[in-house]
N, C-alpha and C positions, 0 to 999 in steps of 0.2 A: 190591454189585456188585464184582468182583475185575476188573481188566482186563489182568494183568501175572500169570505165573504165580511167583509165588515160593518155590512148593518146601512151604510153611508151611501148607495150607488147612484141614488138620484143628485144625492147633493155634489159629489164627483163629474157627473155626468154638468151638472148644470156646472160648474167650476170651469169644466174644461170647453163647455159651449160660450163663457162668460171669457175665456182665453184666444178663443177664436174671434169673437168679435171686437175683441181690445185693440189684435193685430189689425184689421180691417180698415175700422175707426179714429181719425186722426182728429187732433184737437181742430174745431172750426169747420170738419166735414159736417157736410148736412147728414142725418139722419138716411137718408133715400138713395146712400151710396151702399145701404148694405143690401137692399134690393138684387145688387146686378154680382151679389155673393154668398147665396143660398150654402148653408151650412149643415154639416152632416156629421154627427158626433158618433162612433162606429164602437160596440163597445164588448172585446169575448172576454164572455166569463166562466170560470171552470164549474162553475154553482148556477142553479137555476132560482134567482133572488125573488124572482114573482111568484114561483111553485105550482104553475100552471102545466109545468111539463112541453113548453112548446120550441121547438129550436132558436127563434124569432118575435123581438117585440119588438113593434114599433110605436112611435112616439111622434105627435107634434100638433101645436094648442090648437083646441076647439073650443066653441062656448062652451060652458057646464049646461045650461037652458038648452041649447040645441047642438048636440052634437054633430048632425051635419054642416052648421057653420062653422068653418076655417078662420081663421085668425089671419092667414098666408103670410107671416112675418120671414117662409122658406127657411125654418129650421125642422130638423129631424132627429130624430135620437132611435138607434138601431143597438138593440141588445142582443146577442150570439146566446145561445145557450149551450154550452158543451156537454151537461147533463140531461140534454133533449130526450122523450119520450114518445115524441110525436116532430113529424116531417112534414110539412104541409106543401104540395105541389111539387115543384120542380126545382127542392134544395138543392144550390151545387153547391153549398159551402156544407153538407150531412160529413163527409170522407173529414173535414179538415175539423169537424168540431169533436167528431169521434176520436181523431188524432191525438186532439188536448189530454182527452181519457189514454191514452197509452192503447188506442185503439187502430189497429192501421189495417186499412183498405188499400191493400196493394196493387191493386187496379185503379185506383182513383188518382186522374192525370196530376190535380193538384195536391191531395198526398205527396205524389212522387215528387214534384219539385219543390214543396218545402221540406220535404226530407234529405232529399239532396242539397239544399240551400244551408239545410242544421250541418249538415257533412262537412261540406264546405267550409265553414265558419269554423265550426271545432278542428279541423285538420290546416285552419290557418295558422303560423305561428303567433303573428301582429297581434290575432286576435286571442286568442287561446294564453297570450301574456296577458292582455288587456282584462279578460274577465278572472286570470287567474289571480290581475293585483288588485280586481273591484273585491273578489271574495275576502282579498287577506284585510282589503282596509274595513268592508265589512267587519269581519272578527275582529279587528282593533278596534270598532266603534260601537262594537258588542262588549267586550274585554273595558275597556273605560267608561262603559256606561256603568258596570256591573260596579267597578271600583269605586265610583263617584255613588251610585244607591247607597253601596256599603261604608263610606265614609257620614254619609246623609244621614243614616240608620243610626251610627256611632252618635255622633251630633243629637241624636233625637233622643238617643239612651242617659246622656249627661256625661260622656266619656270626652277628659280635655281633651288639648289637641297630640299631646305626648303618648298616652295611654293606645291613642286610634292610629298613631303613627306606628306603635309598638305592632298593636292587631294589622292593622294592615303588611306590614311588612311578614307580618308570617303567611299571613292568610294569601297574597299575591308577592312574585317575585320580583320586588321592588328595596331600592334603599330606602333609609331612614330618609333622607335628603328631598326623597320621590314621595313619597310619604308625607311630605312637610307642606311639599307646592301643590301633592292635590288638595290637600284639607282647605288650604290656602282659596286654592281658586272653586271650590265648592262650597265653601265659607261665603 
């Protein structure tokens, strides 16, 4: 799932298809073992990157000379659009992508059980610790990125290393000491 458009989707897309066939692929396999493992790179995004407005793109090589010839190397690339404008046929993924939007179709069967799956999850404790210690390590590795910029920036001003130990310890709630080993290890 993408929720942030960064510009990059194709190259993403092709990463994670270049991921799948790495596992497959073993040193000394012949080529013709990846035949019998047709690959499918599945991908929701909360942005509509092409801007076609369509729920659904799909993807997989054709000549550029004649597009009705196939390449049949049995990969595919399927993009979700959450921001869809148009439904074509007999979407049963429409309820789940409208979902992503804060959108809910309370009739829609599978709405209903990925929202009971979200229920689920957050009313587990296991898990409800698990995402509460990814958020805090997040902020710490927000919180020391911020330190290390601003040590970076010091450095780049001509401020020795005493002077940035002084700013830093006002500026964040650190010793002198702490102050010493980031310059240190950002140096």
């Amino acid at each position: 799932m993408q929720v942030a458009d960064k510009h990059n989707l194709p190259f993403r897309l092709r990463y994670y298809q270049q991921q799948i066939d790495f596992d497959i692929l073993n040193v000394g396999d012949d080529y013709s073992k990846l035949a019998q493992y047709p690959t499918y790179v599945i991908m929701f995004c909360d942005f509509d990157y092409f801007g076609r407005g369509w729920s659904k793109y799909q993807f997989e090589n054709r000549c550029v000379n004649d597009p009705k010839l196939k390449l049949g190397d049995q990969r595919q690339i399927t993009i979700f659009n959450a921001k869809a404008s148009q439904f074509h046929g007999n979407m049963k993924l429409k309820g789940f992508l409208k979902l992503m939007g804060n959108q809910i179709d309370a009739d829609d069967q599978l709405v209903k059980q990925v929202r009971a799956e979200m229920k689920r999850i957050r009313e587990d404790p296991i898990r409800r610790h698990g995402f509460m210690k990814y958020e805090l390590d997040l902020m710490d590795a927000r919180r020391e990125g911020k330190e290390e910029g601003a040590v970076e920036a010091l450095i780049n001003s001509g401020f020795n290393d005493q002077q940035i130990a002084n700013k830093l310890t006002n500026m964040y709630s650190m010793s002198h000491d702490e102050a010493l080993k980031l310059i240190q290890k950002v140096r």
